[in-house]
Backbone as CSV, one residue per row, in Angstrom:
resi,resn,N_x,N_y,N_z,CA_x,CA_y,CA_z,C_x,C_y,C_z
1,UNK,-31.711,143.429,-19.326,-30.855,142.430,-18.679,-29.935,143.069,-17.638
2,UNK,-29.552,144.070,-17.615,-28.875,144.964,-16.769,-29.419,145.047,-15.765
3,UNK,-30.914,145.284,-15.525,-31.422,145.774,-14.424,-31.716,144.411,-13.712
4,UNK,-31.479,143.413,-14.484,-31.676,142.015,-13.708,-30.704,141.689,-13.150
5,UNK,-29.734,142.054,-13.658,-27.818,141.646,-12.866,-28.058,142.073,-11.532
6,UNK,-28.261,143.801,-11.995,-27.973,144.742,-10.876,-28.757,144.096,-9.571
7,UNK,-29.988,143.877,-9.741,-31.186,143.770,-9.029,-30.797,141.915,-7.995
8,UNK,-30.397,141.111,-9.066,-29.948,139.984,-9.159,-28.505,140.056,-7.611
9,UNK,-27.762,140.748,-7.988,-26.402,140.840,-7.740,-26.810,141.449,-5.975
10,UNK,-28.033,142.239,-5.182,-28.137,142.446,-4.203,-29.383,142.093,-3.731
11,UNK,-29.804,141.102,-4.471,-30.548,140.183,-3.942,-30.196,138.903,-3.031
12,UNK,-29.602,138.831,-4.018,-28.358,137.332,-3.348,-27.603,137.535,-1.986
13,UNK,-27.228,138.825,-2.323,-26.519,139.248,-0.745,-26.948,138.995,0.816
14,UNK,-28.473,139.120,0.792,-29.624,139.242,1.570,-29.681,137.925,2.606
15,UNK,-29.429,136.961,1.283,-29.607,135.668,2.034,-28.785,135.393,3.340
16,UNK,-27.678,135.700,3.748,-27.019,135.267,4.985,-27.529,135.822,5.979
17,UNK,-28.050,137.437,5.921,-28.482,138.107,6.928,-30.030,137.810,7.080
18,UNK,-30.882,137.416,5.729,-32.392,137.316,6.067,-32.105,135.759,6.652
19,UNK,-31.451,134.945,6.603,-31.640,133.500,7.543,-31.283,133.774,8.658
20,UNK,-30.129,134.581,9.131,-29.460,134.378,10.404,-30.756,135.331,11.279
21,UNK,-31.455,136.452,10.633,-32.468,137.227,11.312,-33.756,136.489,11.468
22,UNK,-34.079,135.436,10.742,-34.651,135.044,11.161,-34.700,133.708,11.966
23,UNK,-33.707,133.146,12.129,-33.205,131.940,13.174,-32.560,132.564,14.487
24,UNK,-32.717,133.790,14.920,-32.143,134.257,15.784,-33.451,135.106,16.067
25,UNK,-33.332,135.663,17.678,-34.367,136.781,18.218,-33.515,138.153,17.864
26,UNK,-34.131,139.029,17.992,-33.706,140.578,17.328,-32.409,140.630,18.147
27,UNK,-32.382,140.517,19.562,-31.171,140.527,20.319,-30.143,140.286,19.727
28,UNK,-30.337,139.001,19.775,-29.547,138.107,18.939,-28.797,138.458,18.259
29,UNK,-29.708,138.667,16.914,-29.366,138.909,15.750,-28.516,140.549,15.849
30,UNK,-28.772,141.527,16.596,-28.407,142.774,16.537,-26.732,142.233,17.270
31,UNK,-26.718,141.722,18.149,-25.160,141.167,18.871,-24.333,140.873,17.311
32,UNK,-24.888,140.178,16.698,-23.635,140.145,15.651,-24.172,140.697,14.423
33,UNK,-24.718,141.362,14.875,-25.109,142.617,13.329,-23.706,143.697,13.673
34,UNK,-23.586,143.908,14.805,-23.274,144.977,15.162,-21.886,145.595,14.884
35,UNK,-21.582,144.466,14.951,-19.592,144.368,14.482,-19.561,144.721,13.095
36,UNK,-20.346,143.580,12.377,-20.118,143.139,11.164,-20.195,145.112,10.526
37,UNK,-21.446,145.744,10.999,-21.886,146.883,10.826,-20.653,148.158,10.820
38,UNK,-19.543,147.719,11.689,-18.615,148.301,12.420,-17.474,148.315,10.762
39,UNK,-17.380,146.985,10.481,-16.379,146.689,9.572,-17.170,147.557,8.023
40,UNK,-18.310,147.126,7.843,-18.994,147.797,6.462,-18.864,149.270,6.631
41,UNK,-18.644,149.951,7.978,-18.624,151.673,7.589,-16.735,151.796,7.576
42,UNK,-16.343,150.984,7.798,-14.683,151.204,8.012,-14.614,150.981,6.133
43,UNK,-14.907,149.811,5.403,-14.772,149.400,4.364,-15.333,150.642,3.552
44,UNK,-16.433,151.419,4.085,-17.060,152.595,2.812,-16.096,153.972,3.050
45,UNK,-15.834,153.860,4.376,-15.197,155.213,4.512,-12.895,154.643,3.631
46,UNK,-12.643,153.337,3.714,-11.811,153.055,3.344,-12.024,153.398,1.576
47,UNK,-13.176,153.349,1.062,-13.109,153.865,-0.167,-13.508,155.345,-0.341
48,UNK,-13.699,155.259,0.528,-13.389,157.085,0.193,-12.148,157.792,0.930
49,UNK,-11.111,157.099,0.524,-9.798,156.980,1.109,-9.473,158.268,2.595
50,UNK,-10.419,157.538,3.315,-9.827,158.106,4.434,-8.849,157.020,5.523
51,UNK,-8.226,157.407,5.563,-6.877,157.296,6.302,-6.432,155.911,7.380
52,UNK,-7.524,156.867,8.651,-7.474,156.227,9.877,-8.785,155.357,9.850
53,UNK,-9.380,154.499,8.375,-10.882,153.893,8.169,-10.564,152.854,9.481
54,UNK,-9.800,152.329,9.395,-9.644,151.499,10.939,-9.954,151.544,11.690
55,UNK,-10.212,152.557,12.841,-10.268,152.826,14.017,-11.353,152.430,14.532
56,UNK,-12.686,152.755,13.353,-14.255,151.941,14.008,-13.646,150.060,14.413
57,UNK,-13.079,149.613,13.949,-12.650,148.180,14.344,-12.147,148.347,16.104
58,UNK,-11.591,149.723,16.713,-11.538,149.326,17.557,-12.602,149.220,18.401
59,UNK,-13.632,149.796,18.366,-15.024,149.047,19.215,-15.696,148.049,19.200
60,UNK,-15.305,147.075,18.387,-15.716,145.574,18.137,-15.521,145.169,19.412
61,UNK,-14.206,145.221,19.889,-14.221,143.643,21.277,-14.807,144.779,22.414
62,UNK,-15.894,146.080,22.792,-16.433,146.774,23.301,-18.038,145.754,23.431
63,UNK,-17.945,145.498,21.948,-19.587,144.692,21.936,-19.740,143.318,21.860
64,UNK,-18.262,142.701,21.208,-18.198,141.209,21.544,-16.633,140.882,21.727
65,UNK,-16.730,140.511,22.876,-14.639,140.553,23.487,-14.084,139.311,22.570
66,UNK,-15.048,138.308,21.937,-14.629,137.332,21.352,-14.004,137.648,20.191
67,UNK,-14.539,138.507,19.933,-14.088,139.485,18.158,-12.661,140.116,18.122
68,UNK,-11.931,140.339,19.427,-10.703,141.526,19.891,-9.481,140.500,18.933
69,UNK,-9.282,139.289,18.878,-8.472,138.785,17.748,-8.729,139.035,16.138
70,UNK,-9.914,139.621,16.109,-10.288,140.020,14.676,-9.544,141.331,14.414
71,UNK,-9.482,141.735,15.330,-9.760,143.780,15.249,-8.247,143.170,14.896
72,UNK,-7.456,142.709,16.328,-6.300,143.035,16.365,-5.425,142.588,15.353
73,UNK,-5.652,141.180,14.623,-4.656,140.748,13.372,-5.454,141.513,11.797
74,UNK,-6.263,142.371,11.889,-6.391,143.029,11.032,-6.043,144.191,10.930
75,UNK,-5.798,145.033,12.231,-4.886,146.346,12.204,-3.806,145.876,11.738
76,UNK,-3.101,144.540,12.504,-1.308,144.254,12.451,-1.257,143.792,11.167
77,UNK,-2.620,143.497,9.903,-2.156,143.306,8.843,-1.936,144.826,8.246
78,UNK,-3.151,145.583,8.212,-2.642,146.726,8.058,-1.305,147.667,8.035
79,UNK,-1.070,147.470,9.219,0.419,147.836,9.797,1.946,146.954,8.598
80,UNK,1.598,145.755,8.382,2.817,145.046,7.946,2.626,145.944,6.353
81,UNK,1.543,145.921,6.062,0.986,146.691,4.262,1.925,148.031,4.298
82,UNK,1.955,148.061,5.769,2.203,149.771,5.368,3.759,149.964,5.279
83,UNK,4.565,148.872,6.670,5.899,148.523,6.854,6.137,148.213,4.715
84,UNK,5.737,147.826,4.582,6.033,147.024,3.020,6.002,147.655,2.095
85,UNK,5.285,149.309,2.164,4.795,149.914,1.452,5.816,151.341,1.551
86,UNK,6.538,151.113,2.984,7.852,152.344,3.342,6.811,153.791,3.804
87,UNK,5.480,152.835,4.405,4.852,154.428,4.876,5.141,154.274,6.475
88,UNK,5.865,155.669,6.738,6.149,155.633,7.791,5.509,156.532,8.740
89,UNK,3.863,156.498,8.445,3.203,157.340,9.298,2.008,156.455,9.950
90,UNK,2.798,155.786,10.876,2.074,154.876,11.535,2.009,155.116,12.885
91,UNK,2.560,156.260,13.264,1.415,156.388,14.836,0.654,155.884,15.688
92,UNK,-0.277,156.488,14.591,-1.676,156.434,15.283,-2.083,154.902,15.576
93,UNK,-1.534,154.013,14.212,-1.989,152.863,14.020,-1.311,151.780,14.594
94,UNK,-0.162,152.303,15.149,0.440,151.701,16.266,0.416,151.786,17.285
95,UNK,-0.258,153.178,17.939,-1.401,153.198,19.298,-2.371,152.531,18.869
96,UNK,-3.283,152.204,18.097,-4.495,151.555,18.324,-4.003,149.347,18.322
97,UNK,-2.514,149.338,17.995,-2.594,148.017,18.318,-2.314,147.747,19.949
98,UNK,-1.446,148.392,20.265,-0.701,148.791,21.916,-2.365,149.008,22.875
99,UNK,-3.230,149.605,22.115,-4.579,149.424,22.876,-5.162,148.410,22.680
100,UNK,-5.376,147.567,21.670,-5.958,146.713,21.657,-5.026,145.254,22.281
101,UNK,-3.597,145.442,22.219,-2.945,144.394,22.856,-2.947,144.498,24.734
102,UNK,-3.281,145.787,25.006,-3.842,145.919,26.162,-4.796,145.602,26.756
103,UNK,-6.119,145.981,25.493,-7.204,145.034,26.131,-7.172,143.713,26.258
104,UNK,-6.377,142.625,25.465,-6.349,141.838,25.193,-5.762,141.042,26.338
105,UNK,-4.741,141.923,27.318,-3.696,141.230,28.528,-5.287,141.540,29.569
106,UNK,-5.704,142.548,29.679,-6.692,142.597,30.899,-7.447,141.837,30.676
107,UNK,-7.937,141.508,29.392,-9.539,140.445,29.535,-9.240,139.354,29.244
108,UNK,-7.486,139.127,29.205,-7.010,137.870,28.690,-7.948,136.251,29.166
109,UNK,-8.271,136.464,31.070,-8.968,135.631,30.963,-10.529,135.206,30.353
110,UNK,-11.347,136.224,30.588,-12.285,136.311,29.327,-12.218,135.520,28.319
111,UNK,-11.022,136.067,27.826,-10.707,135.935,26.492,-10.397,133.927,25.908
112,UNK,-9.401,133.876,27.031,-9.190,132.570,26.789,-10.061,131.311,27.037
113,UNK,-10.750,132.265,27.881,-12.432,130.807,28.244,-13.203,131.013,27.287
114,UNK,-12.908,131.724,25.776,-13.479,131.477,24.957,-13.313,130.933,24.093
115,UNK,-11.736,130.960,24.050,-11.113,130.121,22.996,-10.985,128.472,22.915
116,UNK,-9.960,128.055,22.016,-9.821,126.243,21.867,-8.354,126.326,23.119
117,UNK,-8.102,127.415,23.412,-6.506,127.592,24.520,-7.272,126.952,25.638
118,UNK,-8.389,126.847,25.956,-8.920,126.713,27.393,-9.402,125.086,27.707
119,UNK,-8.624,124.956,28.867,-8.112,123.492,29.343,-9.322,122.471,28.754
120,UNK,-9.283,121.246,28.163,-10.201,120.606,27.931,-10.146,119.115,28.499
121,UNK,-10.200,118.706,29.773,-10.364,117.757,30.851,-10.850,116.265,30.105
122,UNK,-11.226,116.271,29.251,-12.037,115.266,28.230,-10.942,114.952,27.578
123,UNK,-10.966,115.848,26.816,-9.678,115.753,25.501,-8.374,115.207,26.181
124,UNK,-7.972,115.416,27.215,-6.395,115.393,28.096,-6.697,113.798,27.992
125,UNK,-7.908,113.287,28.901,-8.174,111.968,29.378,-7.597,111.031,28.180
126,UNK,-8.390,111.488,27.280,-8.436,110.566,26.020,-7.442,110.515,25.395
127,UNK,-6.096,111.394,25.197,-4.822,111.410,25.421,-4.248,110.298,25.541
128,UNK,-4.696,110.455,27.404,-3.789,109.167,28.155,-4.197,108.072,27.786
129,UNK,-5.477,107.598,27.233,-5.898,106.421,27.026,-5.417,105.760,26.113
130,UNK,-5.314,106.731,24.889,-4.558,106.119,23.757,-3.058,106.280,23.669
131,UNK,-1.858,106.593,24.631,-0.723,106.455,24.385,-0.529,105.404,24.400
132,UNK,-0.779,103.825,25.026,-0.110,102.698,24.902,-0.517,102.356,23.906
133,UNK,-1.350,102.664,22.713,-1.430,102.325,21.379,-0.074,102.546,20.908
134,UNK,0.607,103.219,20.762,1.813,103.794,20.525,3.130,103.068,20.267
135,UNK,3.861,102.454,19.585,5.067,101.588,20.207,6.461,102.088,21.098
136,UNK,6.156,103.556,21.091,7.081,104.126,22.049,7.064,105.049,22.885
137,UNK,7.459,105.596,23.512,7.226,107.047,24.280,7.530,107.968,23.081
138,UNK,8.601,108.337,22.631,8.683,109.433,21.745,7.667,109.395,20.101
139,UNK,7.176,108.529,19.983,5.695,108.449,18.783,4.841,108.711,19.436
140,UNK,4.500,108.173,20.922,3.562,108.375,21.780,3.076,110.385,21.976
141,UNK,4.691,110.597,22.342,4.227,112.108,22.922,4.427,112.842,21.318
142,UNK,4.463,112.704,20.061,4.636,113.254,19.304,3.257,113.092,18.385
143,UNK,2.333,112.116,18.615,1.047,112.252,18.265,0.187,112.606,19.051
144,UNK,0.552,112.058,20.200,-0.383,112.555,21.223,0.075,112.990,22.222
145,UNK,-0.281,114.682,22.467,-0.094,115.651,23.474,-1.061,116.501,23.345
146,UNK,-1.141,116.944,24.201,-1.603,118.413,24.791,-1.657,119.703,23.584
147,UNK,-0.451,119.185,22.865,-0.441,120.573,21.695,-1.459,120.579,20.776
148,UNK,-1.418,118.724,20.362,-2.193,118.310,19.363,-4.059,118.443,19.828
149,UNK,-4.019,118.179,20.946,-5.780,118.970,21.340,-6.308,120.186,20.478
150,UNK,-5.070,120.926,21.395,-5.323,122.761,20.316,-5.394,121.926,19.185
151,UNK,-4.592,121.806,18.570,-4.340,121.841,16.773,-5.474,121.144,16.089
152,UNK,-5.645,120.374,16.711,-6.613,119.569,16.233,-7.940,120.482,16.138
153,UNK,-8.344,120.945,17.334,-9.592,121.538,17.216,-9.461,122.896,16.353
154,UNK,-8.155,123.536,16.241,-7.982,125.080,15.547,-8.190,124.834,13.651
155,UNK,-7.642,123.048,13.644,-7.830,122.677,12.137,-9.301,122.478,11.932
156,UNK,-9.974,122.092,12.856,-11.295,121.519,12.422,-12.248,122.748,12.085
157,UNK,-11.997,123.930,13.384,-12.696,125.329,12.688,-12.322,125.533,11.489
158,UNK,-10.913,125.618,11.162,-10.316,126.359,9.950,-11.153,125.452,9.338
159,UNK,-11.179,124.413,8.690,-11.599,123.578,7.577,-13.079,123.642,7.367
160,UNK,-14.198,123.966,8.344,-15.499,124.152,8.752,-15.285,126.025,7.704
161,UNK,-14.707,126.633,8.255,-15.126,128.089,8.070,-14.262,128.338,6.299
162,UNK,-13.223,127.401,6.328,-13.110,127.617,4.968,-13.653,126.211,3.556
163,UNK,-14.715,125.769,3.902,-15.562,124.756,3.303,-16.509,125.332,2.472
164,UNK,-16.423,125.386,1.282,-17.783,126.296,0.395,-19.051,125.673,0.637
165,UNK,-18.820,124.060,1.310,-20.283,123.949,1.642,-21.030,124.735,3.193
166,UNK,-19.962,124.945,3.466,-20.824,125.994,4.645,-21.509,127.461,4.250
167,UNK,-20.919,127.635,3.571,-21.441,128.865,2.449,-22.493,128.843,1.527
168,UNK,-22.672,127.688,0.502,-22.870,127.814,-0.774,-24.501,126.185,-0.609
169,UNK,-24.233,125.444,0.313,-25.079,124.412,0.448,-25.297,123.824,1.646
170,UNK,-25.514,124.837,2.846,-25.647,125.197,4.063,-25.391,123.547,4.994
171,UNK,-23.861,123.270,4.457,-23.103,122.036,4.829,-23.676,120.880,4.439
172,UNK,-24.655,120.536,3.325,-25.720,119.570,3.122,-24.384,118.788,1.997
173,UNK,-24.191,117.248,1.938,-25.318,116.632,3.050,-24.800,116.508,4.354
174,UNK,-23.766,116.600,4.662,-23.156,116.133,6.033,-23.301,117.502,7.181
175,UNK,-24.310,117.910,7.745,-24.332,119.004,8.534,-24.120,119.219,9.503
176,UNK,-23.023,119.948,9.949,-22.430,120.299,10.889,-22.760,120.165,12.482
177,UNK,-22.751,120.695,13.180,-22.947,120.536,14.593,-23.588,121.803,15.135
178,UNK,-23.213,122.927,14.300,-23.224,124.313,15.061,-24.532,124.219,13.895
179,UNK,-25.440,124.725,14.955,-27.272,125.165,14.130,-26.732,125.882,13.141
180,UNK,-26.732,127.554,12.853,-26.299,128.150,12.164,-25.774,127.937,11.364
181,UNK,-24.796,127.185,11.029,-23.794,126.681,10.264,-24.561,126.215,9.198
182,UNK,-25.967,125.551,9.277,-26.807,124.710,8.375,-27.516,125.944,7.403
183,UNK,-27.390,127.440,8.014,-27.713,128.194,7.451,-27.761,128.150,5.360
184,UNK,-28.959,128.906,5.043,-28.415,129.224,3.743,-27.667,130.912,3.495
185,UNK,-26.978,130.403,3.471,-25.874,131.869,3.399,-26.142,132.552,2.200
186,UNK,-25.525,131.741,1.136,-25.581,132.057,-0.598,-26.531,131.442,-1.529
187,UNK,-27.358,131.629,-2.496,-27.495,130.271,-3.141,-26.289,129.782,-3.558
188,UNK,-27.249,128.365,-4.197,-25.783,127.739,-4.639,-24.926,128.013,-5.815
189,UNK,-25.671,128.585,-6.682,-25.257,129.228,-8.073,-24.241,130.445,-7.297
190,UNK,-24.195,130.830,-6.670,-23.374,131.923,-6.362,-22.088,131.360,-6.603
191,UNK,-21.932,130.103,-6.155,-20.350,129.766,-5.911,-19.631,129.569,-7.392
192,UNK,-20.173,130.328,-8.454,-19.624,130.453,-9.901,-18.991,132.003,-9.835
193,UNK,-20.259,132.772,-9.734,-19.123,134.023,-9.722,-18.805,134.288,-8.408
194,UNK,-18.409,133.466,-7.505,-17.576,133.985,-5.992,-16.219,133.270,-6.497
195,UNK,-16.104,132.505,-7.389,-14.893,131.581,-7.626,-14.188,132.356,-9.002
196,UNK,-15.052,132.851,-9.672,-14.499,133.781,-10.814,-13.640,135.445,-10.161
197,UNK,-14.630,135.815,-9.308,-14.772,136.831,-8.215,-12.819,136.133,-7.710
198,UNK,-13.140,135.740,-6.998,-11.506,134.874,-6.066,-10.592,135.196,-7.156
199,UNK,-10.456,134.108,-7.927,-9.194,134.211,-8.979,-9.104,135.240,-9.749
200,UNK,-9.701,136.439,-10.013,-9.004,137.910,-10.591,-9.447,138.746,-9.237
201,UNK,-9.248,138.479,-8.012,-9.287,139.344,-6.980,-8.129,140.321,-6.592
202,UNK,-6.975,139.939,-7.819,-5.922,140.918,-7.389,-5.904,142.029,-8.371
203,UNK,-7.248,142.021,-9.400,-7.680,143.044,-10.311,-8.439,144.142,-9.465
204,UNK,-8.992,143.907,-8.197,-9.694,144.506,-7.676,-9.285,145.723,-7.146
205,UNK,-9.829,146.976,-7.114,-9.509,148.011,-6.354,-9.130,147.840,-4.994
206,UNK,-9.670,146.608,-4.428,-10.271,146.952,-2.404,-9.691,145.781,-2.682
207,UNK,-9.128,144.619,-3.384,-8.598,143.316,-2.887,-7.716,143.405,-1.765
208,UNK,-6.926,144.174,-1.274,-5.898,144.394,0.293,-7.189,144.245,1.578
209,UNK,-7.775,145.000,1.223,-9.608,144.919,2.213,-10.201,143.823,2.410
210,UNK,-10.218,143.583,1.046,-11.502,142.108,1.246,-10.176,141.118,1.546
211,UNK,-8.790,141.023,0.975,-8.123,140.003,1.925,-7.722,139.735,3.485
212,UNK,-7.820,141.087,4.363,-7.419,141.385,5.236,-8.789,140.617,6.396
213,UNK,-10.072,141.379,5.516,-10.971,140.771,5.993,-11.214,139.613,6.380
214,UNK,-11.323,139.090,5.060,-11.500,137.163,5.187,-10.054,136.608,6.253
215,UNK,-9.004,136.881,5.956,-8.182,136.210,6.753,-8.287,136.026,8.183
216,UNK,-8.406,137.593,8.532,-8.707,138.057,9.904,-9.279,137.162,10.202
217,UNK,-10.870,137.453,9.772,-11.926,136.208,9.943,-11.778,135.286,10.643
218,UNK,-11.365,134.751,9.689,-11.276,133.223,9.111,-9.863,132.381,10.732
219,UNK,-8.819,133.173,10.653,-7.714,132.856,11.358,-8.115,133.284,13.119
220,UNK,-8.969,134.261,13.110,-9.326,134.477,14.440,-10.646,133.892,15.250
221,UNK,-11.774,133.169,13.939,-12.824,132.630,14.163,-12.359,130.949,14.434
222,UNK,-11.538,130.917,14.135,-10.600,129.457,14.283,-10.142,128.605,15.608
223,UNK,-10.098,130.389,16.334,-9.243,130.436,17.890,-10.930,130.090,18.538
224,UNK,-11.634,129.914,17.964,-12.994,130.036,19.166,-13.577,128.910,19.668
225,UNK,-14.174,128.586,20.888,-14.486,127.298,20.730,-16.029,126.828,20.312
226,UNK,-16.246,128.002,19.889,-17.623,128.101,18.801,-17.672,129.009,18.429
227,UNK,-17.736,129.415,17.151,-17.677,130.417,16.346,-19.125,130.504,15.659
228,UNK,-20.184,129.856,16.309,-21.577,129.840,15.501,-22.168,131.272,15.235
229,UNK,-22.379,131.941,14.740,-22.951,133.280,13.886,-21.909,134.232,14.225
230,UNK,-20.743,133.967,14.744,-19.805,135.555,14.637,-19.449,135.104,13.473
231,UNK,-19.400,134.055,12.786,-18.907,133.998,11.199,-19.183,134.836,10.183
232,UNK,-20.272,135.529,11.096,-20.935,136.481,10.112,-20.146,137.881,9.455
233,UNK,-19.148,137.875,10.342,-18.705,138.926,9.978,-17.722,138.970,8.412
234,UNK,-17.708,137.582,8.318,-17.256,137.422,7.372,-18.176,137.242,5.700
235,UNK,-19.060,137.686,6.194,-20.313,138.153,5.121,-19.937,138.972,4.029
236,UNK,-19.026,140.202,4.670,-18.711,141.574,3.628,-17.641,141.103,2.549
237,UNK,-16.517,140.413,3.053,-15.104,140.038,2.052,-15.994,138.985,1.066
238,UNK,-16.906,138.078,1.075,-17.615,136.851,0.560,-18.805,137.978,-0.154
239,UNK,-19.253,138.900,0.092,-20.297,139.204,-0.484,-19.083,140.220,-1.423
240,UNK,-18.173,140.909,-1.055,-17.616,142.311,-2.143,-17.102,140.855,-3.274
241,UNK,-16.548,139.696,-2.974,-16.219,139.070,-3.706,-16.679,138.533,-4.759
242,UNK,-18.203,138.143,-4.054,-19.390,137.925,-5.339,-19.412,138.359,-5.911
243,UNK,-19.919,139.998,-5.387,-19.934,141.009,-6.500,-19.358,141.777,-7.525
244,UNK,-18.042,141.340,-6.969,-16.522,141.930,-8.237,-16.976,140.419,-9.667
245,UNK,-17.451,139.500,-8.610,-17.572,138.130,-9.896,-18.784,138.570,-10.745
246,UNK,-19.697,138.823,-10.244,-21.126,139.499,-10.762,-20.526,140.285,-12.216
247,UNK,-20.080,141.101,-11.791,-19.630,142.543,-12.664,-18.655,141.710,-13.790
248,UNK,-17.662,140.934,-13.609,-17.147,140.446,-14.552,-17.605,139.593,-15.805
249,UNK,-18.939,138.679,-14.875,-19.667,138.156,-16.145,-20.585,138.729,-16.423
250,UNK,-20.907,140.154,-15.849,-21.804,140.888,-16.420,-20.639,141.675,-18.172
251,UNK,-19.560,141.496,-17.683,-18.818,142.012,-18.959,-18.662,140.897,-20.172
252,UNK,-18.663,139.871,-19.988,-18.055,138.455,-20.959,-19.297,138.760,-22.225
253,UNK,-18.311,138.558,-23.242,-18.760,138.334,-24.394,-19.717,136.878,-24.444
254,UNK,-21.125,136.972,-25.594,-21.628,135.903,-26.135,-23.156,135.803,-24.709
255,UNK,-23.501,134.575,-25.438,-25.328,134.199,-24.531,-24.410,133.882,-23.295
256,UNK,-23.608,133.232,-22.849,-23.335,132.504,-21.214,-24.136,133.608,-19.780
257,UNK,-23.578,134.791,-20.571,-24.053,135.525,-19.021,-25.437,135.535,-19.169
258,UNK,-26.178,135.504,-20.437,-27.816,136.326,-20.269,-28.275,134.574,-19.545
259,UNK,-28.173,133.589,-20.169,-28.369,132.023,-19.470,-28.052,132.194,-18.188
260,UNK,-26.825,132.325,-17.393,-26.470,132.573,-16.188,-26.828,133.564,-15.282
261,UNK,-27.934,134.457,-15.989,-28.423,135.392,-14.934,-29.498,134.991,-14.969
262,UNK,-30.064,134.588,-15.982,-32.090,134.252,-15.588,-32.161,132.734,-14.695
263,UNK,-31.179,131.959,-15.206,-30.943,130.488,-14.381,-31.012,130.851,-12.870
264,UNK,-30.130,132.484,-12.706,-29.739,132.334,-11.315,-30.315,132.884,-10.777
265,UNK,-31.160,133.809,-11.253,-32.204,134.198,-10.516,-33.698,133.223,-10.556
266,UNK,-33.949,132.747,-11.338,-35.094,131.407,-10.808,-34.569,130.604,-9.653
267,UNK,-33.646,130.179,-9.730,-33.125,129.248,-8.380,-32.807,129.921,-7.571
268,UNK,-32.476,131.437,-7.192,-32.593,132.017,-5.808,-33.701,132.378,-5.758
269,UNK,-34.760,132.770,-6.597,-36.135,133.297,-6.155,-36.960,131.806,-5.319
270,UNK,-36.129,130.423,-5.851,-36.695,129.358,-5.025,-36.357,129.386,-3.841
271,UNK,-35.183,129.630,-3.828,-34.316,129.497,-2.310,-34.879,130.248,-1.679
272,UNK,-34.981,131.389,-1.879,-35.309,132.606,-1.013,-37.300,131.973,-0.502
273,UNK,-38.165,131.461,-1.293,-39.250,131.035,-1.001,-38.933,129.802,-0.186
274,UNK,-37.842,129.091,-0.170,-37.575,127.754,0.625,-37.231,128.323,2.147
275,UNK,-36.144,129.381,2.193,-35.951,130.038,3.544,-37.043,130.571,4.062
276,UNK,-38.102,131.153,3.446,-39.314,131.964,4.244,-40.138,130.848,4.559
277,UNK,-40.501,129.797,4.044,-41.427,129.035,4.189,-40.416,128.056,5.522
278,UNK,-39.036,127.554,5.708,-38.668,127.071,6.351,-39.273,127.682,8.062
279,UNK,-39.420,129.305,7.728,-39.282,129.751,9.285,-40.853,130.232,9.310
């Protein structure tokens, strides 16, 4: 039964990257392999407590400039850990934000024609149309403005990227807009030990990692005005998470886990035959 967990436990993993590789051309698929790739050697060399594991993050917005809000609110979480922590050998790690807030002013425009910041001529219109719904000017400009465009669209990513059905039941039934998104990421049985995994995540060795991760993510994939497969990068914090859940009910007393591992591996060995046969 062990060798079925084990075997079980990086099998499952597979699924986000064997769909997105195969709904994508190699190009493609290598454009946002590549980051994600960037963060998994920062995360191995971070457990083998080296120091400056960060620094591979700064070549992310080198290969996708859309990513440079990832790098950068995950160093500055770094940085606040350390302010909090009274380590005062932050240097280095305060040149690499001063560089990355640099790149960030030069490619600013780049940057912002990628985001939900960038003027939306549609959205403004529709604004004006509906203020005389309104019974006043000040209800008028307090539901509807210009701010509320952004917000609106920065909530709708957030709620999309933090939805377990985008994860766990590839947004079914109501599916999304962005192709990818329909992806099967996880099976669906996963979302037992990713939720067991979550709530003792502050038992974890690397929980500062895998939180820094997902947030980053999650808060900078938000700013985009499509975030379709850079989500991916958020694969590693969702997959270390599984797997801290894996290991825990691989420990629980009584039959639940030996039921919960053969269950879960018949229904991903389906899934996994449902994704190959899909493409």
């Amino acid at each position: 039964m062990k060798g079925i967990n084990t075997f079980l436990k990086y099998f499952v993993i597979i699924f986000w990257p064997l769909s997105l590789y195969l709904a994508n051309t190699r190009q493609n698929f290598l454009e946002y392999l590549l980051p994600l790739l960037l963060l998994l050697v920062s995360f191995f060399l971070h457990t083998k407590k080296f120091k400056e594991f960060y620094l591979l993050l700064l070549l992310i917005p080198f290969i996708e400039i859309k990513l440079i809000p990832f790098s950068l609110m995950f160093l500055l979480g770094i940085f606040v850990l350390k302010k909090l922590a009274n380590n005062k050998n932050n240097k280095l790690l305060l040149f690499s934000l001063i560089f990355l807030i640099t790149i960030s002013f030069v490619k600013r425009t780049d940057i912002i024609g990628q985001t939900i910041l960038i003027p939306d001529y549609e959205k403004q219109q529709e604004v004006l149309r509906e203020i005389h719904l309104y019974p006043n000017v000040f209800t008028a400009r307090l539901f509807q403005n210009k701010a509320r465009i952004v917000l609106d669209k920065y909530l709708s990513n957030l709620l999309a990227l933090t939805d377990p059905n985008n994860y766990f039941f590839s947004f079914h039934p109501g599916e999304g807009n962005l192709v990818n998104q329909n992806l099967a990421k996880f099976p669906y049985l996963s979302i037992i030990p990713m939720l067991i995994g979550s709530f003792n995540l502050k038992r974890y060795k690397y929980f500062s990692f895998i939180l820094l991760a997902f947030c980053s993510g999650v808060i900078s994939l938000s700013l985009m005005t499509n975030f379709d497969r850079h989500d991916f990068i958020l694969w590693l914090p969702l997959s270390l998470t599984f797997l801290f859940g894996m290991d825990i009910i691989s420990k629980m007393k009584g039959n639940f886990k030996h039921v919960f591992v053969i269950l879960f591996f018949i229904t991903s060995l389906f899934e996994l035959i449902r994704i190959l046969y899909q493409y």
